[in-house]
C-alpha positions as CSV (number, residue, x, y, z in Angstrom):
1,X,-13.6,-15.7,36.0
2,X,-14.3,-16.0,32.6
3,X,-13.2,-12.7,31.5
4,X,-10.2,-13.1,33.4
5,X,-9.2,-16.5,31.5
6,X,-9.7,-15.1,28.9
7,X,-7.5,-11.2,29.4
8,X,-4.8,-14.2,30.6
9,X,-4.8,-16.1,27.4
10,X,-4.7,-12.7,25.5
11,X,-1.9,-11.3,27.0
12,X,0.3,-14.8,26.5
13,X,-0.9,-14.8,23.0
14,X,0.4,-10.8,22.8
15,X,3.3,-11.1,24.9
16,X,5.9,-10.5,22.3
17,X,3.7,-7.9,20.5
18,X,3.3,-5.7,24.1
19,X,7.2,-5.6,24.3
20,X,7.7,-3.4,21.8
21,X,4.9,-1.2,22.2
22,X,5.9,-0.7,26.0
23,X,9.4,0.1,25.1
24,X,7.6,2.8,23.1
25,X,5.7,3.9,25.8
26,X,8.9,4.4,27.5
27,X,10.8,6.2,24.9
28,X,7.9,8.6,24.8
29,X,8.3,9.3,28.8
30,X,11.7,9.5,28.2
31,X,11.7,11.9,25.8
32,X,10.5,14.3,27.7
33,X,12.9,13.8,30.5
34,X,15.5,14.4,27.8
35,X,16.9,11.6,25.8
36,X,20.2,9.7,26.2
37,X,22.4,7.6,24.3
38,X,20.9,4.7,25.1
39,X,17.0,5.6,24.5
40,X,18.2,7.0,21.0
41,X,19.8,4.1,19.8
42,X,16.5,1.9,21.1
43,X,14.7,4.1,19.1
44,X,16.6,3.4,16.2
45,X,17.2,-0.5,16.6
46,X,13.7,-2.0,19.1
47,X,15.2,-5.7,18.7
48,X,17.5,-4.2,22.0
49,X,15.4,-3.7,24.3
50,X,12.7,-6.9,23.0
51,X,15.2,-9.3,22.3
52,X,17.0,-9.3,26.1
53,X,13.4,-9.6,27.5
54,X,12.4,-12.7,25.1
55,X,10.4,-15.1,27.0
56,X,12.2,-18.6,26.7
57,X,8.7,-20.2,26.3
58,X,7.5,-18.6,23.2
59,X,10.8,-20.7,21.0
60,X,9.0,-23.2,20.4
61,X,5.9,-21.5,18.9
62,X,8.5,-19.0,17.2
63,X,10.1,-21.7,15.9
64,X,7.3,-23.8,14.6
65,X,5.9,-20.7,12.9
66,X,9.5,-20.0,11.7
67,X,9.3,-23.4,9.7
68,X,6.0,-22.9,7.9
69,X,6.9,-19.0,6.7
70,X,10.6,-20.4,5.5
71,X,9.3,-23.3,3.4
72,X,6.3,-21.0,2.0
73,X,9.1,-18.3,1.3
74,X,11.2,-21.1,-0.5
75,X,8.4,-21.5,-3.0
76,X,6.7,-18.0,-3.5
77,X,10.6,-16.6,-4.4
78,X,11.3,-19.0,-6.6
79,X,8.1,-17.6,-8.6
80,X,8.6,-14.1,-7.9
81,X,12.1,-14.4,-9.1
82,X,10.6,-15.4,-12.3
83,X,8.3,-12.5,-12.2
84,X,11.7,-10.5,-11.9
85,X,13.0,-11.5,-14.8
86,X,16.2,-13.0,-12.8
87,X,17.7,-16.0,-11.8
88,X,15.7,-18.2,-10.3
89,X,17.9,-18.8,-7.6
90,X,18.1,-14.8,-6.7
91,X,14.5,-15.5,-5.3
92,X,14.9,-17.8,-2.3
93,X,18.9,-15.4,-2.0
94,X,16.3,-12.3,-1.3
95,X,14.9,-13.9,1.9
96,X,18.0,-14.6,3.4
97,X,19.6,-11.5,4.7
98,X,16.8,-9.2,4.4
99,X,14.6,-10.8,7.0
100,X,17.1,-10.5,9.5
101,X,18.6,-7.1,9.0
102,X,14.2,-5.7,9.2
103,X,14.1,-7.6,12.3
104,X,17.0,-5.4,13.8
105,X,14.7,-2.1,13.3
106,X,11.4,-2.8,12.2
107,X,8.5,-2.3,14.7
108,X,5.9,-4.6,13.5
109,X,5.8,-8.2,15.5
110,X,4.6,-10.0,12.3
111,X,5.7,-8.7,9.4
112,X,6.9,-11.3,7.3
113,X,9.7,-9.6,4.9
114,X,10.4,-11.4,1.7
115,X,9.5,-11.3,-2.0
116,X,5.9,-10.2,-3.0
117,X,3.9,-10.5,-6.2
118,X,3.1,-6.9,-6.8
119,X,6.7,-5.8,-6.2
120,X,8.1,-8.4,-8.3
121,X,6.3,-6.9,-11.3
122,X,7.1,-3.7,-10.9
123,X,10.8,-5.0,-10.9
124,X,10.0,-7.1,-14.0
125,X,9.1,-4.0,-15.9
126,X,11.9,-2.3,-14.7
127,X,14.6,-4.9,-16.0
128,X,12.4,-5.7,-19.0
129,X,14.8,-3.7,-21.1
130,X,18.3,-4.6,-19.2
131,X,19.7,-6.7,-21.6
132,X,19.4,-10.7,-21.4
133,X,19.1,-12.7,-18.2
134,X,22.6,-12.8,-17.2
135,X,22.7,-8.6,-17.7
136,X,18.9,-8.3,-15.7
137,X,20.2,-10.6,-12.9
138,X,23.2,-8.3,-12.1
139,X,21.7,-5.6,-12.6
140,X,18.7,-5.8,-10.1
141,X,20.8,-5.8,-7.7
142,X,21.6,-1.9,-8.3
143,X,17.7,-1.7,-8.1
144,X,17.5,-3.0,-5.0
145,X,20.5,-1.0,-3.8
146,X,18.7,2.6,-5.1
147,X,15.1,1.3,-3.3
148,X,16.9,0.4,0.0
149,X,18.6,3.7,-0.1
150,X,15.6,5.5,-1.2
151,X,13.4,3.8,1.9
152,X,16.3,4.7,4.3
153,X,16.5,8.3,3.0
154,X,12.8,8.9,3.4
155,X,13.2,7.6,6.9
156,X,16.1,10.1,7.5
157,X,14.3,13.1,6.1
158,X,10.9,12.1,7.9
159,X,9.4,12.1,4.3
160,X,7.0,9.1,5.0
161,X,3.9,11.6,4.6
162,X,4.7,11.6,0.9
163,X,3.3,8.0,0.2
164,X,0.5,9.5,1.5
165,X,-0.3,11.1,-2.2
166,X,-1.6,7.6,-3.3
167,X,-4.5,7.4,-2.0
168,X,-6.5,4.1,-1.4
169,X,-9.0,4.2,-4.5
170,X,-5.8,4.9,-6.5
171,X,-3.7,1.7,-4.9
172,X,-6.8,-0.4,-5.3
173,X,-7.0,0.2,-8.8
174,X,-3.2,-0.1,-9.8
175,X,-2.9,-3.2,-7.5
176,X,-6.3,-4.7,-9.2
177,X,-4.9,-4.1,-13.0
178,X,-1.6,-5.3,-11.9
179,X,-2.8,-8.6,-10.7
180,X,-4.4,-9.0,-14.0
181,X,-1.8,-8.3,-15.8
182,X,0.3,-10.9,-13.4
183,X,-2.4,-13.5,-14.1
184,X,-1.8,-12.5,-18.0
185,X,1.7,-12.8,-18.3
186,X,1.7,-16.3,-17.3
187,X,-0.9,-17.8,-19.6
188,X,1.0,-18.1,-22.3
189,X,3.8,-20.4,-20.8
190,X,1.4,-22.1,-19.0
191,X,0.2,-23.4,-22.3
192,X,3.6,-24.2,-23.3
193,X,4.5,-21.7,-26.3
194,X,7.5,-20.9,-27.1
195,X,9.0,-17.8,-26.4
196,X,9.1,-16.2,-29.8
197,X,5.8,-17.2,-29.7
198,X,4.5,-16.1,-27.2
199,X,6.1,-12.3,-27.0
200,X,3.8,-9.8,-26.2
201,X,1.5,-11.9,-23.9
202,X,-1.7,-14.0,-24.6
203,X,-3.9,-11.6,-25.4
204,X,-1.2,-10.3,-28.8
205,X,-1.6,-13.8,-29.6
206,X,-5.6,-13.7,-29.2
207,X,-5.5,-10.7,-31.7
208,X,-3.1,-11.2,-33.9
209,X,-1.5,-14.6,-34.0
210,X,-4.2,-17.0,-32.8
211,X,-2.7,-19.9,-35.0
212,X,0.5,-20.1,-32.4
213,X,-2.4,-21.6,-30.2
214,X,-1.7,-25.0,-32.4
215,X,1.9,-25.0,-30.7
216,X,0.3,-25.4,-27.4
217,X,2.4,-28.3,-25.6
218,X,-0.4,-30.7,-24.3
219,X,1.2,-32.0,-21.5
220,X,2.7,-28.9,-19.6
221,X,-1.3,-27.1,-20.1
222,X,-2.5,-30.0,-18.3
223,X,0.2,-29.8,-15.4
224,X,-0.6,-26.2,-15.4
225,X,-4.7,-26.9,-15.1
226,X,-3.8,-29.2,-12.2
227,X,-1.4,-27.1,-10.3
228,X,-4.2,-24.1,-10.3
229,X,-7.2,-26.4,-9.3
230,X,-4.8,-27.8,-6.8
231,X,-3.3,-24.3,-5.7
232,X,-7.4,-23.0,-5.3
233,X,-8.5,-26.0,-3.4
234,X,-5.9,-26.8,-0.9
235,X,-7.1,-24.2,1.8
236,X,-9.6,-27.0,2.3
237,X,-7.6,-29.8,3.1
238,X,-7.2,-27.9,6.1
239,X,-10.1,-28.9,7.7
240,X,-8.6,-32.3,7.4
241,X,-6.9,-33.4,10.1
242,X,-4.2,-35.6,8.2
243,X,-4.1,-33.4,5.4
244,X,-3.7,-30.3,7.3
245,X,0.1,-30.3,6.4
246,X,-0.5,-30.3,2.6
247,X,-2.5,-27.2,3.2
248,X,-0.2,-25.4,4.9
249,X,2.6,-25.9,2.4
250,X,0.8,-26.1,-0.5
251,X,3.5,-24.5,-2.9
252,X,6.2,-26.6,-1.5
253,X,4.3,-30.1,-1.8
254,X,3.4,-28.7,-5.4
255,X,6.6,-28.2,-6.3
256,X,8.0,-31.3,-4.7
257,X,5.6,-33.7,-6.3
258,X,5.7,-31.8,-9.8
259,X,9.3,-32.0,-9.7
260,X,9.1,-35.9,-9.2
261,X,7.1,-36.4,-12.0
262,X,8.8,-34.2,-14.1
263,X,11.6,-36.3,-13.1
264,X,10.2,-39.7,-14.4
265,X,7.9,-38.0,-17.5
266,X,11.1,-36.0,-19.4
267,X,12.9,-38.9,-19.7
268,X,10.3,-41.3,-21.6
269,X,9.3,-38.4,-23.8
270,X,10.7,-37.0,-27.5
271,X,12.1,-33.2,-26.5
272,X,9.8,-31.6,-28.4
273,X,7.6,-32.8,-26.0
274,X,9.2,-32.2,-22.6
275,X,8.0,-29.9,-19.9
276,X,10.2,-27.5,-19.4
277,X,11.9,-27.4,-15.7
278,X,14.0,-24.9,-14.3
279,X,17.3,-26.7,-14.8
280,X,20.6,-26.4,-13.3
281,X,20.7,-24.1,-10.4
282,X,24.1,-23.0,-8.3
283,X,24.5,-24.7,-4.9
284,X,25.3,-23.0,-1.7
285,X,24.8,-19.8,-0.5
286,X,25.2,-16.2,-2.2
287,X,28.5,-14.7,-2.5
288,X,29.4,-11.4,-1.7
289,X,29.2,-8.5,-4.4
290,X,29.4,-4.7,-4.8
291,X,26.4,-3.9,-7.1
292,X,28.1,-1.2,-8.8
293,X,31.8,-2.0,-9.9
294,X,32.3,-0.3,-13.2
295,X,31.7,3.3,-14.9
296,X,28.8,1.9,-16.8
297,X,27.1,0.5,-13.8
298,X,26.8,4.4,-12.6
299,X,25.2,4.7,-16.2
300,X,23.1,2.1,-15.1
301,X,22.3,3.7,-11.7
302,X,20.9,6.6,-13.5
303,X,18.5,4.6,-16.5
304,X,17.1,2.8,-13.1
305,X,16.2,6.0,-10.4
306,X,12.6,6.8,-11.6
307,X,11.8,3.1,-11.7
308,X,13.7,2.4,-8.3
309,X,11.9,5.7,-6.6
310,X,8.6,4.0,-7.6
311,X,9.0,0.4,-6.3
312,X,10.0,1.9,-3.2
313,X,7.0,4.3,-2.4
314,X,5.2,1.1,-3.1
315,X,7.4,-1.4,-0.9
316,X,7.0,0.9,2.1
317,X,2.9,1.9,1.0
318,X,2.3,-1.8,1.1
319,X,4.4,-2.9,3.6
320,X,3.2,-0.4,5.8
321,X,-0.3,-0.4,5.7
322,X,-0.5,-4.3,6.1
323,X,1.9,-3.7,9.0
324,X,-0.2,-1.0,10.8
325,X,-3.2,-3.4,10.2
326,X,-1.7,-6.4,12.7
327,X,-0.6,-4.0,14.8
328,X,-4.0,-2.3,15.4
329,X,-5.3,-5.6,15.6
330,X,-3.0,-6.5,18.5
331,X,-3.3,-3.6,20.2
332,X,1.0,-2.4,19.5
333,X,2.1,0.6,17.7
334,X,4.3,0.7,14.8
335,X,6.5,4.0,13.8
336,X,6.7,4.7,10.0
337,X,10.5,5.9,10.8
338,X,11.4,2.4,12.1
339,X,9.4,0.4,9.0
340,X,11.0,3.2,6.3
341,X,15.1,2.3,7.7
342,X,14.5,-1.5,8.9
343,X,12.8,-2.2,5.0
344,X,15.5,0.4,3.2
345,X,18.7,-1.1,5.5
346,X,17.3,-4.9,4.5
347,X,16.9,-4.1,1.0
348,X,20.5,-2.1,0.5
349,X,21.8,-5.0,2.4
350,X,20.3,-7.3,0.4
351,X,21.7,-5.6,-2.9
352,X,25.1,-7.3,-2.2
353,X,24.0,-10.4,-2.4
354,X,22.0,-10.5,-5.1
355,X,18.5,-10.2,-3.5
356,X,15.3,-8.3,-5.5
357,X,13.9,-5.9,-3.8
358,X,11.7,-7.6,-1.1
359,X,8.5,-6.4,0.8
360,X,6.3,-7.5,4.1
361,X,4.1,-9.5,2.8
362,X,0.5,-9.2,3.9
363,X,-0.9,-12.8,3.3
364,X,2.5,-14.2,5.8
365,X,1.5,-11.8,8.1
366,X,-1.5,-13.5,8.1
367,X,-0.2,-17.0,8.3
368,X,2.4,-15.5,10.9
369,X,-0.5,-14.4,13.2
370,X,-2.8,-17.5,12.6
371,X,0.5,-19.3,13.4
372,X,1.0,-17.6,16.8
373,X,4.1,-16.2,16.4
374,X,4.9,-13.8,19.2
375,X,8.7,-11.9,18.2
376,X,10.0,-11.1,15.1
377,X,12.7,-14.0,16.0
378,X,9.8,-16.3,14.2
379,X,8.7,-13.9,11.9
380,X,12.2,-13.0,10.3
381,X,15.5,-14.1,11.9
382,X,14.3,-18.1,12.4
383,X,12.6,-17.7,8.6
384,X,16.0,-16.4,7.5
385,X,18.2,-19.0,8.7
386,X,15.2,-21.8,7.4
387,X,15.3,-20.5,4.0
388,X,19.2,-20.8,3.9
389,X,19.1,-24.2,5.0
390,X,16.9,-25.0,2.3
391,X,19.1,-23.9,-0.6
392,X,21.9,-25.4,0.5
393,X,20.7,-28.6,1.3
394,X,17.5,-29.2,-1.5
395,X,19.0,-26.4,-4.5
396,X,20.3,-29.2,-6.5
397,X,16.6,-30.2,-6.6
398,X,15.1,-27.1,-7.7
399,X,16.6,-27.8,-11.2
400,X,13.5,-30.6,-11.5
401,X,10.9,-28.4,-11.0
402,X,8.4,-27.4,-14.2
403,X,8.2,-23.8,-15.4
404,X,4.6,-23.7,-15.6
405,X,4.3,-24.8,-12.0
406,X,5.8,-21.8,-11.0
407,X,3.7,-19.1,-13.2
408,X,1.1,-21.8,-11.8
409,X,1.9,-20.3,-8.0
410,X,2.0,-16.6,-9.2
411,X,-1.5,-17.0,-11.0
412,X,-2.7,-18.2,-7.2
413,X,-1.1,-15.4,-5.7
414,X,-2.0,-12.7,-7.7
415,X,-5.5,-13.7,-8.1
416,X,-5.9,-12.9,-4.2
417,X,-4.4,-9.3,-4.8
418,X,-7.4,-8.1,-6.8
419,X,-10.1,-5.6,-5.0
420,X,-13.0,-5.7,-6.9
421,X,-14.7,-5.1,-3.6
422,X,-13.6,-1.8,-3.2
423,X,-14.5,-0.8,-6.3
424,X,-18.1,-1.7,-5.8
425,X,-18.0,-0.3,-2.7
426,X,-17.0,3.2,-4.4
427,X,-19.4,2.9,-6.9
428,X,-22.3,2.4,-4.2
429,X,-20.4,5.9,-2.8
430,X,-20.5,7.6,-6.2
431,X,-23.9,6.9,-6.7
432,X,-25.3,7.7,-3.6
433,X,-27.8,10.5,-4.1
434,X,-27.4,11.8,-0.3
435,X,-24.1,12.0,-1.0
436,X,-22.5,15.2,-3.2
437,X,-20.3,14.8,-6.2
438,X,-16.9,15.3,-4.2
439,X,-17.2,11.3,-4.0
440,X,-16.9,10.4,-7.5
441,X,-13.5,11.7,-7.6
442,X,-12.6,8.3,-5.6
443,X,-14.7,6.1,-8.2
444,X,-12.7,7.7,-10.6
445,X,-9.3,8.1,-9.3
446,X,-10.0,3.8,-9.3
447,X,-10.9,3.6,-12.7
448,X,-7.8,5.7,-13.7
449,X,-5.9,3.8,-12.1
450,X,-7.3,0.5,-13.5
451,X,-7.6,1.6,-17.2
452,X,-4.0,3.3,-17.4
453,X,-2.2,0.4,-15.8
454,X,-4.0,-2.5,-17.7
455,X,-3.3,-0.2,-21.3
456,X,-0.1,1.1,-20.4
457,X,1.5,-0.9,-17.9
458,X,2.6,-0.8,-14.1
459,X,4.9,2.0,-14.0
460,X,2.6,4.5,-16.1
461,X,-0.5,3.1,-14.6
462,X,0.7,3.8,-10.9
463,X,2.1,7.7,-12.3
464,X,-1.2,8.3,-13.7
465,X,-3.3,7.2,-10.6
466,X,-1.0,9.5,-8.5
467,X,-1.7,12.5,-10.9
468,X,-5.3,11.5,-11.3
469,X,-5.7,12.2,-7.3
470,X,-3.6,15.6,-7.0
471,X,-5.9,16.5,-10.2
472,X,-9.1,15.4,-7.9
473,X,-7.2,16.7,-4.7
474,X,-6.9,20.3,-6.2
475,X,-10.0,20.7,-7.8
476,X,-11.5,19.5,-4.3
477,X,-10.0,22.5,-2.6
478,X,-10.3,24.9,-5.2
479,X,-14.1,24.4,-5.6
480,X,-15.0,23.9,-1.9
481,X,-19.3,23.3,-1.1
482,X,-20.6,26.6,-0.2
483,X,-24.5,25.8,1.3
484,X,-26.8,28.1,2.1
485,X,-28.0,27.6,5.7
486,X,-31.6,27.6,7.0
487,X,-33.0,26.7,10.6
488,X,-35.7,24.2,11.7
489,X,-39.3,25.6,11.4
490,X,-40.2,24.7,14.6
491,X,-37.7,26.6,16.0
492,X,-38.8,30.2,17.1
493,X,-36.7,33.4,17.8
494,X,-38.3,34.3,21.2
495,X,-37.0,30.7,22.4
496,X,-34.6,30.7,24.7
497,X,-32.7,27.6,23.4
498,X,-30.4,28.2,20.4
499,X,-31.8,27.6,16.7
500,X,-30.4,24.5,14.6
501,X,-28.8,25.6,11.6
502,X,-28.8,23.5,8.6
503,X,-28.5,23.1,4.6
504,X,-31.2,24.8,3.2
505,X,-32.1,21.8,1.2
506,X,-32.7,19.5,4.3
507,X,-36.7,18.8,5.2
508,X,-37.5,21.2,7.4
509,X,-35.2,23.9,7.0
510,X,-36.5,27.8,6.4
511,X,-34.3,30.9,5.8
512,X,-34.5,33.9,7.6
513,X,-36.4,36.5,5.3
514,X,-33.5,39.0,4.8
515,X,-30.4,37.2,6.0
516,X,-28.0,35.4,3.2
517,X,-26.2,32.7,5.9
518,X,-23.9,30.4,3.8
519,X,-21.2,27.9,5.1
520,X,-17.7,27.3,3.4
521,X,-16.8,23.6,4.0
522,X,-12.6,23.7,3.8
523,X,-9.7,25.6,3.9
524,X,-10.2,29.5,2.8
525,X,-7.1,30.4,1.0
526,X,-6.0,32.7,-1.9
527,X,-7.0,29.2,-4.6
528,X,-10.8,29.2,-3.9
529,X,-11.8,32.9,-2.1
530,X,-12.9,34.4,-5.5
531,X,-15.1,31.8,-5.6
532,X,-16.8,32.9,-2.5
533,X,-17.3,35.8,-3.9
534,X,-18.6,35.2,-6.7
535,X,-21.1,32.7,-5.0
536,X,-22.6,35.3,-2.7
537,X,-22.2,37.9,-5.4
538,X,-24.8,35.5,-7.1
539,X,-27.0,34.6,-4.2
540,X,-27.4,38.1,-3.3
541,X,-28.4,39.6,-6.6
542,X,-30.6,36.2,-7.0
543,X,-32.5,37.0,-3.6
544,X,-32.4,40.9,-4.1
545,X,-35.3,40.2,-6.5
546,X,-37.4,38.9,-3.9
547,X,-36.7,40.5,-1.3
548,X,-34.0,43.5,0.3
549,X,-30.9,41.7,1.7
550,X,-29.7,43.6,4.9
551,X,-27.1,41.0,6.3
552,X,-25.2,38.6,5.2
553,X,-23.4,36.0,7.5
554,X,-20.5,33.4,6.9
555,X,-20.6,30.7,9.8
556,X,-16.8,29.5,9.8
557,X,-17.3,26.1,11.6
558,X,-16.0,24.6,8.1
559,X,-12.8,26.7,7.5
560,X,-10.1,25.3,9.8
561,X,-7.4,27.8,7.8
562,X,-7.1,30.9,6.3
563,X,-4.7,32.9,4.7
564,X,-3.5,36.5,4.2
565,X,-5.6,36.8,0.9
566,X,-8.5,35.2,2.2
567,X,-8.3,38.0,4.6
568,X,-8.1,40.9,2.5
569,X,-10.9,39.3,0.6
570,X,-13.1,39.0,3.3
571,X,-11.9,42.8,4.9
572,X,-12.7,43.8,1.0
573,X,-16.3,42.0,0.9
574,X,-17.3,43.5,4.2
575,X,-16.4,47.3,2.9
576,X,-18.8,46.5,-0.3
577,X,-21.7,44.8,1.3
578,X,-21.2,48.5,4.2
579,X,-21.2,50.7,1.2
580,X,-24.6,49.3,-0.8
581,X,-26.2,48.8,2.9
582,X,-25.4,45.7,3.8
583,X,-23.7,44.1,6.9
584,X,-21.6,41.0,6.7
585,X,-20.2,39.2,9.5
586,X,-18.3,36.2,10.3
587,X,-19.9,33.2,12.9
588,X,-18.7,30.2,14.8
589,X,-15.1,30.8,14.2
590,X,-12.8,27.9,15.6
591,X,-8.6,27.5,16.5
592,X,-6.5,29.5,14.3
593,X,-9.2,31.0,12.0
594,X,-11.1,32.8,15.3
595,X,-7.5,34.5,16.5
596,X,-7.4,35.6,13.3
597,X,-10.5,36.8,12.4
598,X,-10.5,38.4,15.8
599,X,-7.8,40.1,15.9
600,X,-7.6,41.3,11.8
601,X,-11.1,41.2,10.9
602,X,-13.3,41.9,13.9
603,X,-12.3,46.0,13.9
604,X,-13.2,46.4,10.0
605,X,-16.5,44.4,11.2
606,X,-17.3,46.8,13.5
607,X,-16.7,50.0,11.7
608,X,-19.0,48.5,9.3
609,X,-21.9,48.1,11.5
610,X,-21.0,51.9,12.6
């Protein structure tokens, strides 16, 4: 009874989640029936064959959930957008549309699209050099325009598996000296310098000008100290039952209540001494604009490609893997096609009226889970609509709010981006003595990745992780681990039962006096078969010493391909070992690598035992 309680509670609690994952159940059937109209266009938009089925009951849970991620959203824009280098406004305009258009074709039940910290400084880098604020706010829009049409390319072309070149040691370490470099950028106006002051960041002023400290405004460095204790601390109001709400909104009451006194403090104050606020905002909702309108906004569309091909391997690389996380969690399936178009259709979308490019955001998918939200009715379209309704009605408000409250908020958020753990979690890898020295190459794809982007910045940091890895990759496969096998001791050739082969180097292991058996663990290929050759080339002469060598076998249980050279080299090997006296054979051969060495090397084999 128990167990059955519970299986009931799970599947109410993953009602909305089990929709989509049967429809894909069904498409799959379907497809090989033969697909129709209908199926293909349910492949392409989900939300029609969930949305019709939406359980009435599950509004009010949407709903409620709807609320928190919409008010949460309101805040973290308005930061990111200053990440951006944009209007402030064009934050909380980026999780308008956007949500609703993913929710049309994405898969995942709680992705939570919207504005993210690590996205926003890649854009920031971008539009560093696009002119002043007004040129960088109209401009970002033809970045988000290429990265939606990037996304929805890749999804077109089924060129997902390309993200699949940054590999996780390489992410962790660019997304690790990113959020350092976040946390960096804001210091300075947290302490209240001035802008000419304070170009080049804290630490330029650290090294070089450390007398601009004495312009440090005393009152907006205190507000800042407080909004960061606050922002670290209120996860714990939680546990209080009146205080849960304060929690839960966190940046929202920040802003409210810094706004308030900001409100009441400006006025009483000299100007040199006021906290800077964000100041007049427009009211109402975005207007409707082509991104590109002139012959020099093509110019522009060219300067931005490279950084807009970037931000969108890591919207989708982000996006997705958070995504595929909840959904293994919950027990649904995703499809990378449906994430790719629903995030590149939102984002183009979202170009024209004057969104930054947005993201799923990992920490709302948390909050959206935790919050029980069963459809992406809660998790987008509701938090669209929420987020609209609070510009129009509270923007003339925004204009209150302090500066270094925001770069307060992106501190806070970026300081949960960093992954420390995985790098000591490689390094306990790297220097694992059981293990061999193919896992350094992680340790140090991470530390390439940290190093470059800290000293030369997002964009060149994130290019040279990505190189760092093909280097790795390549090298990898070009210098596979040959061992030299041995079996157990105890294990006799008049046995009847088969003998276990192993490394040589294992306790235990003996060779078998006048037999070289070696293993090749990878691919075999025309990159890396000299270098079996010249191993055994080695070994043999090495062991001829001590004893005659009359066979020589390569077990093929590691080599799941081989090539036409890797042939020849092999039928090549076999006639030199037959001429000097000396038979070579191939063992355990698998899938594609057994029909092939059956059927090409298996007659020069046995002319060579002839």
């Amino acid at each position: 009874k128990t167990l059955q309680s519970q299986t009931q509670g799970l599947a109410i609690q993953r009602s909305g989640a089990m929709s989509i994952s049967e429809s894909l159940i069904r498409r799959t059937s379907s497809s090989k029936r033969g697909k129709t109209w209908r199926t293909v266009l349910e492949e392409q938009m989900p939300i029609l064959v969930w949305l019709p089925r939406y359980p009435k009951e599950n509004l009010s849970v949407d709903f409620a959930g709807a609320m928190t991620l919409g008010c949460i959203l309101i805040g973290q824009s308005l930061a990111h957008a200053n990440l951006c280098m944009v209007n402030l406004i064009n934050g909380p305009y980026s999780c308008m549309l956007p949500p609703i258009v993913y929710a049309f074709f994405g898969t995942c039940v709680h992705a939570s699209v919207g504005t993210g910290g690590l996205v926003s400084l890649l854009t920031g880098e971008v539009m560093s050099d696009q002119g002043d604020l007004a040129e960088r706010t109209k401009r970002v829009a033809i970045l988000t325009a290429l990265v939606g049409f990037i996304m929805a390319l890749m999804g077109l072309l089924q060129l997902s598996f390309l993200v699949r070149f940054l590999s996780r040691p390489a992410l962790s370490g660019f997304i690790t000296a990113s959020a350092l470099l976040i946390m960096l950028s804001q210091v300075a106006p947290m302490l209240g310098l001035p802008n000419w002051a304070s170009k080049g960041g804290i630490l330029n002023v650290l090294r070089h000008h450390i007398k601009y400290l004495e312009l440090m405004d005393p009152a907006t460095t205190g507000l800042s100290v407080v909004a960061v204790i606050f922002l670290m601390n209120a996860k714990k109001l939680k546990k209080v039952r009146y205080l849960k709400f304060i929690g839960d909104f966190k940046e929202l009451v920040l802003l409210a209540a810094s706004a308030v006194f900001c409100n009441y403090y400006n006025p009483s104050v000299d100007a040199e001494l006021q906290i800077k606020i964000v100041g007049e905002m427009p009211a109402g909702l975005p207007s409707f604009v082509m991104p590109v309108q002139s012959p020099e906004d093509w110019k522009i569309v060219k300067e931005l490609i490279p950084g807009a091909i970037l931000v969108a391997f890591v919207v989708f690389l982000s996006s997705f893997a958070g995504a595929k996380k909840f959904a293994m969690q919950d027990g649904y399936q995703i499809r990378a096609f449906n994430e790719l178009m629903g995030l590149g259709i939102a984002n183009f979308v979202g170009a024209f009226f004057g969104a930054v490019p947005t993201q799923i955001g990992l920490s709302r998918m948390g909050i959206a889970h935790q919050a029980g939200i069963r459809s992406q009715l809660g998790a987008n379209i509701l938090v669209g609509v929420v987020v609209c309704l609070g510009v129009v009605l509270f923007s003339r408000y925004i204009e209150h709010v302090p500066m270094c409250v925001l770069n307060a908020i992106i501190v806070n958020g970026a300081s949960h981006l960093t992954e420390f753990d995985q790098a000591k979690d490689l390094w306990a890898y790297a220097t694992n003595e059981r293990y061999n020295w193919k896992t350094r190459g992680d340790m140090l794809t991470w530390i390439v990745g940290f190093s470059c982007t800290l000293y030369f910045g997002a964009f060149q940091g994130m290019l040279s992780a990505v190189f760092a890895s093909l280097i790795i990759i390549l090298y990898q496969v070009v210098n596979p681990d040959i061992v030299q096998l041995g079996f157990r001791a105890s294990d006799h050739l008049e046995d009847d039962r088969a003998r276990k082969w192993m490394a040589l180097d294992r306790e235990g292991a003996t060779r078998e006096p006048g037999i070289l058996v070696l293993r090749l663990e990878g691919p075999l290929f025309y990159a890396n078969v000299e270098r079996l050759q010249e191993w055994v080339e080695e070994e043999e002469l090495e062991l001829q010493e001590k004893e005659d060598i009359i066979g020589i076998v390569l077990s093929a249980s590691a080599i799941p391909f081989m090539d036409t050279t890797a042939i020849h080299s092999l039928v090549a090997l076999s006639k030199t070992c037959a001429d000097r006296g000396t038979l070579f054979c191939m063992a355990n051969t698998f899938g594609q690598t057994g029909r092939i060495a059956q059927d090409q090397l298996e007659p020069i084999l046995e002319d060579a035992v002839k």
